[in-house]
C-alpha positions in Angstrom: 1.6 19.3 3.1 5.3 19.7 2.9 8.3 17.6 3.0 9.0 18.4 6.5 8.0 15.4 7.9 10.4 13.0 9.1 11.7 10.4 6.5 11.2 6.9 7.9 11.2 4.5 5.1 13.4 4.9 1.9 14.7 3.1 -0.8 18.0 4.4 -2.0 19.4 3.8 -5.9 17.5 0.3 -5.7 18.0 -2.2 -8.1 16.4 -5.4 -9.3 17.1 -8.1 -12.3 15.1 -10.9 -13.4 17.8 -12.5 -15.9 18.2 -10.6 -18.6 15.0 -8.6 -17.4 16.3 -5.4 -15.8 12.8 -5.0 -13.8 14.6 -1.4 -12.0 17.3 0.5 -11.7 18.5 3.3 -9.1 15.0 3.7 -7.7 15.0 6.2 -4.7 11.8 6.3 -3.0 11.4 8.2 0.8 8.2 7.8 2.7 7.3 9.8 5.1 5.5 10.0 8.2 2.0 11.9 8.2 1.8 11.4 4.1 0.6 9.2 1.5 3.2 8.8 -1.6 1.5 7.7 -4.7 3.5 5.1 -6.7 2.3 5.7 -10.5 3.0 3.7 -13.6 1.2 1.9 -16.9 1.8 -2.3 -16.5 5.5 -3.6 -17.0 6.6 0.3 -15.0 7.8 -1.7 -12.2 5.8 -1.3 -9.2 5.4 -4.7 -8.7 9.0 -5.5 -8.5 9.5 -2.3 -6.1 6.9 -3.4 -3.9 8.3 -6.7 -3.5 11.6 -5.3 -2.4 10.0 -3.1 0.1 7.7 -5.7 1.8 10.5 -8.1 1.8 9.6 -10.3 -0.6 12.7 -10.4 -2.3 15.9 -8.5 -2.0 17.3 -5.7 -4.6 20.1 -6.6 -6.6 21.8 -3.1 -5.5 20.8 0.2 -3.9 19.5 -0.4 0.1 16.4 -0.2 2.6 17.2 2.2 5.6 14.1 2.2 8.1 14.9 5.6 10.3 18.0 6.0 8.1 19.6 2.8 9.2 20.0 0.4 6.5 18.3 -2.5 6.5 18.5 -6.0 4.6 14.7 -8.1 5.2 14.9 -11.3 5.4 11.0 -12.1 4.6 8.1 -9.9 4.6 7.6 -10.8 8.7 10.9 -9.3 9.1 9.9 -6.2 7.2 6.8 -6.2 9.6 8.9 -6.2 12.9 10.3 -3.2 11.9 7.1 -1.9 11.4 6.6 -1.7 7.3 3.1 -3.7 6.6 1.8 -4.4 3.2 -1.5 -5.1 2.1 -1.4 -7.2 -1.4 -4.2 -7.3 -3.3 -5.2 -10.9 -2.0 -5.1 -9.6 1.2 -4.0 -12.9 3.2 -7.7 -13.3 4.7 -9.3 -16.2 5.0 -13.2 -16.4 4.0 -15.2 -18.6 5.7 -13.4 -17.3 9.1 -15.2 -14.6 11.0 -14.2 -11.2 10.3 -12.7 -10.8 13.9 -10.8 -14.0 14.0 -9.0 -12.3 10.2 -8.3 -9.3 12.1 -6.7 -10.8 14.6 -4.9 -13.6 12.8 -1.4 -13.8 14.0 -1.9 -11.8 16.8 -4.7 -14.2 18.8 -5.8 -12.5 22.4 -5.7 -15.1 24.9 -7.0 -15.8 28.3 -5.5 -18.1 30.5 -1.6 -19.4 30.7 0.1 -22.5 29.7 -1.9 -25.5 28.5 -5.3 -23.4 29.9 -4.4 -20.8 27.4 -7.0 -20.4 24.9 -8.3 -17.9 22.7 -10.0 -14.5 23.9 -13.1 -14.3 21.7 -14.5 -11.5 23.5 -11.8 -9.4 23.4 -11.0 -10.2 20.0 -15.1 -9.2 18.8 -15.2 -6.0 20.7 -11.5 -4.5 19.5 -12.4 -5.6 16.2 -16.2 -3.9 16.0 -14.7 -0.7 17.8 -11.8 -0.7 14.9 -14.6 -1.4 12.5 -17.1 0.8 13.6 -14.5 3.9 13.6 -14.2 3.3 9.4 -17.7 3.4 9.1 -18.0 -0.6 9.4 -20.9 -1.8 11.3 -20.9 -5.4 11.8 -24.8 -6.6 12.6 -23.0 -10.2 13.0 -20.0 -10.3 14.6 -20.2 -14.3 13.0 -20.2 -13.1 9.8 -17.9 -14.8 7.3 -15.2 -12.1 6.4 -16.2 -13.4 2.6 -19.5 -11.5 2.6 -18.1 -8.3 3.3 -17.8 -6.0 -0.2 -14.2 -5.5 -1.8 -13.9 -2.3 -0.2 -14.7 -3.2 3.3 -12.3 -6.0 3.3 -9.8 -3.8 1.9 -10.8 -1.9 4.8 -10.2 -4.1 7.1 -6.8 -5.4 5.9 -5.7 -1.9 6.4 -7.3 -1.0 10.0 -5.6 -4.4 11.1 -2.0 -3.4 10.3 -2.7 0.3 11.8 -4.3 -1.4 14.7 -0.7 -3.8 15.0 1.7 -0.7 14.7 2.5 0.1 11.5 4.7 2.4 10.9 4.6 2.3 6.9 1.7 1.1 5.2 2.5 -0.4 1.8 -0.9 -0.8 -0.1 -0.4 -2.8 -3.9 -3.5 -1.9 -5.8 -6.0 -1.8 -2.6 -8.8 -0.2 -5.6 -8.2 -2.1 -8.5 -11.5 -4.1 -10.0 -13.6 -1.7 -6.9 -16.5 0.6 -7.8 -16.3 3.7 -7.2 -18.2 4.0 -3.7 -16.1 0.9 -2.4 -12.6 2.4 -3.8 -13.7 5.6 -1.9 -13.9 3.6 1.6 -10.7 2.1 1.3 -9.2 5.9 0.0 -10.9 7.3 3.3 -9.0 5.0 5.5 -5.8 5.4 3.9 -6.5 9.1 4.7 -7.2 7.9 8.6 -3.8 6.2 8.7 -1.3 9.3 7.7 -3.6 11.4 10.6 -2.7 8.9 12.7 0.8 9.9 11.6 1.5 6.3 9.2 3.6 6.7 6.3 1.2 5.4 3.1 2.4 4.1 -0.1 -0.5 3.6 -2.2 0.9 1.5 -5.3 -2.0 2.6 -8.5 -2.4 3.0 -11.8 -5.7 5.1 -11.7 -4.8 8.8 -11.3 -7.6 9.9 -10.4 -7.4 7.4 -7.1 -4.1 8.7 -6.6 -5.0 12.3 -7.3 -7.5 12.8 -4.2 -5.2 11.9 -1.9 -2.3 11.7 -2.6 0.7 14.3 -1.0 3.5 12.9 -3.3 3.9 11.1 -6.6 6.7 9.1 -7.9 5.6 7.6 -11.3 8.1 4.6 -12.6 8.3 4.2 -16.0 10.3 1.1 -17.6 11.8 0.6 -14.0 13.5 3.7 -13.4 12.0 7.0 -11.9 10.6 9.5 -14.3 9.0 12.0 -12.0 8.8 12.4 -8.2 6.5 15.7 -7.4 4.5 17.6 -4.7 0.7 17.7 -5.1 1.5 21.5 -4.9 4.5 20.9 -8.0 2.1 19.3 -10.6 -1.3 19.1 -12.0 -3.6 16.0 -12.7 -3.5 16.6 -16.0 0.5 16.7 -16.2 0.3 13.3 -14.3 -1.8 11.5 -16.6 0.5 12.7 -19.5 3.8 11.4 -17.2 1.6 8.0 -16.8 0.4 8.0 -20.2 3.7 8.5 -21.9 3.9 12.0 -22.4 5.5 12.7 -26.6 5.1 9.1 -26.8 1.2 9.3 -27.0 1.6 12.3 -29.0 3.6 10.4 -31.3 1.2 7.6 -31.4 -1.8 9.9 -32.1 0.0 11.9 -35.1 1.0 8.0 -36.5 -2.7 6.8 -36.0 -4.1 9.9 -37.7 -2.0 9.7 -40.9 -3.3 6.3 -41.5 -6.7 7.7 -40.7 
């Protein structure tokens, strides 16, 4: 994988303040079409505030969004969606005792009919949704099923084949394999892998390397809200990105401190 793909998200020097609470500063981030960008970093990094800014959720202090390399200012994350940049938080906006095909579909109801005769297409909306399914490895043996008694991963799943399915362009995922085992955190890994094929820019937001590792083309690990590496798969080892996520001389610091009082 190389860098030739066409950039069509970035973030360029992007800043954001909470008070006194600088929570990042000059962040450049460029996602690119065809690849999955791994967005590193131990708790209080920053990724959460970058990935608000990105979905729309709130606006950077400084720095700008250019979609195609046209700046961009989102109003809300709906306005990030229109212009194609979906985001899949980790409580995925589903609602459980509905169907799995009506939360596929929610927003973006099939209807049969016009005017006041309008009404929902339920057919339509249960066979897209068991095709979609079905292509991830998801067989539904009730299409009635609550979208609750699907496992983690599946309904990770099928956050993710919805906003494919819809037209993303950029697929923002915040923590889609925290608090997963490991066979459900590989389902959701395997569709993420489906979506850059199918030529979606992925952002997968993580602090497990080892998630990011396997599939991951790029890594940008934050650190205290600033940038501290941004490398190829082919520029850096596992083991070096542990040590960039773990704090590098500052763990080695720690362990030399620990062992003297030892």
């Amino acid at each position: 994988m190389t860098d030739d793909q066409a950039v069509v998200f970035e973030a360029r020097g992007v800043s954001k303040a909470y008070g006194t609470v600088r929570a990042l500063t000059s962040v450049d981030l460029a996602v690119r079409a065809g690849q999955i960008t791994c967005l590193l970093g131990d708790n209080g990094a920053g990724k959460s505030s970058l990935i608000k800014v990105l979905s729309g959720v709130t606006a950077p202090d400084g720095g700008t969004l250019a979609v195609d390399g046209e700046p961009v200012r989102f109003a809300d994350p709906r306005d990030a969606l229109d212009r194609g940049i979906a985001t899949v938080f980790q409580d995925l906006a589903m609602v459980p005792a509905l169907p799995v095909y009506r939360n596929f579909f929610m927003g973006h109801e099939p209807v049969r009919g016009r005017g006041p005769l309008a009404r929902f297409d339920k057919r339509k909306a249960r066979a897209i949704t068991e095709e979609q399914l079905a292509s991830i490895g998801i067989r539904l043996t009730d299409p009635e099923r609550p979208i609750s008694t699907l496992s983690g991963g599946e309904r990770q799943s099928v956050a993710v084949a919805r906003a494919v399915y819809f037209g993303a362009r950029v697929l923002l995922l915040d923590e889609p394999t925290s608090a997963l085992g490991v066979r459900q955190a590989e389902t959701v890994l395997r569709y993420a892998v489906r979506a850059k094929r199918q030529g979606v820019g992925v952002v997968l937001i993580t602090h497990n390397a080892h998630h990011a590792w396997a599939v991951g083309d790029r890594f940008v690990v934050l650190k205290r809200g600033a940038v501290a590496i941004d490398a190829a798969a082919s520029d850096i080892t596992l083991d070096e990105l542990v040590r960039h996520m773990a704090g590098g001389e500052e763990v080695t610091q720690m362990r030399r401190d620990l062992r003297e009082i030892l």
